[in-house]
N, C-alpha and C positions, 0 to 999 in steps of 0.2 A: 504493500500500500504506500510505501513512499521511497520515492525514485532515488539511486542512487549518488544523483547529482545534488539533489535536494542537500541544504542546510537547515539543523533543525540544532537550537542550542537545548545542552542537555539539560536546562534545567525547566525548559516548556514542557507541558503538559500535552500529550494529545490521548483524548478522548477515544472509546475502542471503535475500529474501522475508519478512523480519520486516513484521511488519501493525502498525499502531499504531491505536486509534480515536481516534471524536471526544473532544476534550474532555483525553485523558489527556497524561502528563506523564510526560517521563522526564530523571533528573536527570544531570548533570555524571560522567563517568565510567562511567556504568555500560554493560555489554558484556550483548548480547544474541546470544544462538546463530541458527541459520541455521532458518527455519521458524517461530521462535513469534511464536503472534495474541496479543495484546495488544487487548482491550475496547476500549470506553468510558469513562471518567470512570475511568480505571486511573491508580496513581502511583506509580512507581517511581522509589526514593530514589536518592542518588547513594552509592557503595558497595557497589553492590549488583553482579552479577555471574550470570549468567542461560545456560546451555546452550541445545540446540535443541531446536526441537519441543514447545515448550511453551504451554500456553493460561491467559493470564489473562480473568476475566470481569469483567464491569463492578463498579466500587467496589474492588476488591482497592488495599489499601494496601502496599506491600512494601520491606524496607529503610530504615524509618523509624528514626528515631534508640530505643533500649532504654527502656524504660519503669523505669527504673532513677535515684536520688535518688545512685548515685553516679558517675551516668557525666557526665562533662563536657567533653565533643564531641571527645574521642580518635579516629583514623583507625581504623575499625571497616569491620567486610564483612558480608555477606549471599551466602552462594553458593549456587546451584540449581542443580540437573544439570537431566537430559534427560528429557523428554515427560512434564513434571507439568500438574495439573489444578490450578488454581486457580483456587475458586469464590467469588461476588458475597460481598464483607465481608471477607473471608479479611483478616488484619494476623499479618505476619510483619518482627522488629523484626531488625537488626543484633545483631552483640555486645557488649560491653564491653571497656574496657581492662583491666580487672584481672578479666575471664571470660574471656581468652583469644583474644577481639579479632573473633570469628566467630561466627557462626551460621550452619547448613549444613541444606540439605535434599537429599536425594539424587535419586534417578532413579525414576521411572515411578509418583507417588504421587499420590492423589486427596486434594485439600484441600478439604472441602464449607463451605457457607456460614457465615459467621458465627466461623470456627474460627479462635484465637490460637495462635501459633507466638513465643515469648517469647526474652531474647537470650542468646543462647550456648548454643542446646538444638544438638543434634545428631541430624535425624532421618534414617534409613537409606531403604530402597528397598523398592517396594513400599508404602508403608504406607497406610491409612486413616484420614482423621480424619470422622467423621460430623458432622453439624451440633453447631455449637457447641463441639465439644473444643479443651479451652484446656491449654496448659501454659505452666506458670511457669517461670522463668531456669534456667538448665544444665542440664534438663532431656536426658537419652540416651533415642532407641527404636531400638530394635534394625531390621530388614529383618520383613516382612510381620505387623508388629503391623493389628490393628486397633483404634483408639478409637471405642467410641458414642458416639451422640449425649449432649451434655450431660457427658460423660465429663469428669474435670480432676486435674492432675497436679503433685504438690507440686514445687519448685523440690529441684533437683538430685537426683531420683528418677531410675531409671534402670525400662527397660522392655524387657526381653528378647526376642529374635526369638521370632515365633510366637506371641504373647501375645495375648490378648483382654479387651479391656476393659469392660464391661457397660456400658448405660445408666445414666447419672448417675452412677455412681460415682467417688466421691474417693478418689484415691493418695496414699498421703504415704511409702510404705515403697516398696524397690526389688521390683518384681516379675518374677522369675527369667523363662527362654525358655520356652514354652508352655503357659502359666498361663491360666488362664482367673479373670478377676476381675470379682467383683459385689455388689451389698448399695451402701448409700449410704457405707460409710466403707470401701471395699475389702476384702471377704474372698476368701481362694481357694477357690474351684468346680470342680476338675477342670484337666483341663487342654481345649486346643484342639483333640480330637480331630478334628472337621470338618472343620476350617481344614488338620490336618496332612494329612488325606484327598483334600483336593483340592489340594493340593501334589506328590501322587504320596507320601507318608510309606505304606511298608509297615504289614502290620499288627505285623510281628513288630519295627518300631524301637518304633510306638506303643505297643505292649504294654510297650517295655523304658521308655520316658518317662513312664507308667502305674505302674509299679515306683517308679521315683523320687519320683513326685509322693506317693504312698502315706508312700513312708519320710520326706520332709521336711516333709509337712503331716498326716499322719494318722495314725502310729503314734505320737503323744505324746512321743515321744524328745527329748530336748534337740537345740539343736542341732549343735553341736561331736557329739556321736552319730552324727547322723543326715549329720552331713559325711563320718563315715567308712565310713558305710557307701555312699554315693554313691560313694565312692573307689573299692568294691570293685566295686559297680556300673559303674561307666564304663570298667574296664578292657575289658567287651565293647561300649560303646555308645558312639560316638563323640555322640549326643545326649547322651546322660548328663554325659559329660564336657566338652560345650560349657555345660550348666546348672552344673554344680560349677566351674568355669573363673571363669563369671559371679558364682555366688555368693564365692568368694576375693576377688576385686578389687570388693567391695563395702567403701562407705565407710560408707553410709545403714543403716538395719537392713533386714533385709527384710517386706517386706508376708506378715504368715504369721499 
């Protein structure tokens, strides 16, 4: 199961049936789950920390030191759960000491080619990156966002579960749970009715998330207004009330 061009330092961990290919490298400490293939010319830092069942493709760089002018080589991690994809080019860095010392990617998500995962982002389960989506440092996505292609996300923006990203579009504001964003500088479009459709999303919650999205992006209202009316809103809709939740413990402004 692992080539014998492969470097593997002795003091990592690999998990039973872990595949390593030709050429790749995996560093001092890091723990790999039971099941994942491991490419070719794959390199996997030391800090880094890997559940089962997951597939890296050749070229994938992971757990390399933050691309950051302030970090200087502080005891940092990289944690992945269970049965993610990761495709050829993919670079997903560590955290930072003063970001909190992690970067996390959760469970069951497709990393396509070429896609940057930056240090101390935090991404949830389920999610999407289509070629090329890059986010910048502390960056949050919520559970079954998806990013297109070219898609890219300002440093410490935040991205709500069920969200959709359009091609090329740049974030720099936080974009609430089920938003659908697009245009080259991020506007809101609706929200993700598709996406919440093949989730099993009735019609009659999407209707109530349809309501929301109305009163915080389309009625003109301020927004402190338009907060209370969500209020009154979510007392029937537990969606509702997970988008108002989100919007409160916002730091950034919102994408609106």
């Amino acid at each position: 199961m692992i080539h014998p061009t492969a470097q593997i330092d002795p003091s990592a961990e690999l998990g039973e049936g872990v595949s390593v290919g030709a050429y790749s490298i995996v560093g001092g400490g890091v723990v790999i789950g039971a099941g994942t293939w491991i490419g070719p010319h794959v390199v996997i830092d030391a800090g880094t920390r890997i559940g089962r069942d997951n597939r890296f493709y050749q070229f994938a760089s992971v757990g390399s030191d933050p691309q950051d002018k302030k970090f200087h080589g502080e005891d940092t991690r990289l944690e992945i759960g269970d049965r993610n994809h990761i495709r050829e080019f993919v670079t997903i860095n560590r955290g930072t000491g003063a970001g909190g010392g992690i970067t996390r990617l959760g469970s069951d998500n497709w990393i396509l080619a070429y896609s940057h995962i930056a240090h101390d982002c935090q991404v949830g389960n389920h999610v999407v990156f289509s070629n090329n989506a890059t986010l910048a440092g502390h960056v949050t996505i919520g559970d079954h966002v998806i990013l297109s292609g070219f898609a890219g996300i300002h440093q410490f923006c935040r991205i709500g579960a069920h969200a959709f990203i359009g091609m090329g579009c740049l974030v720099n504001g936080d974009v609430p749970p089920f938003v659908m964003m697009a245009d080259d500088y991020g506007r809101p479009r609706g929200i993700n009715a598709e996406g919440l459709k093949r989730r099993g999303f009735t019609a009659e919650r999407i209707g109530r998330i349809k309501r929301a999205y109305r009163t915080l992006y389309v009625a003109g209202t301020p927004l402190a207004e338009a907060r209370q009316q969500l209020a009154e809103q979510a007392r029937d809709s537990e969606d509702v009330a997970a988008l108002l939740a989100f919007i409160d413990a916002g730091e950034r402004g919102l994408a609106r």
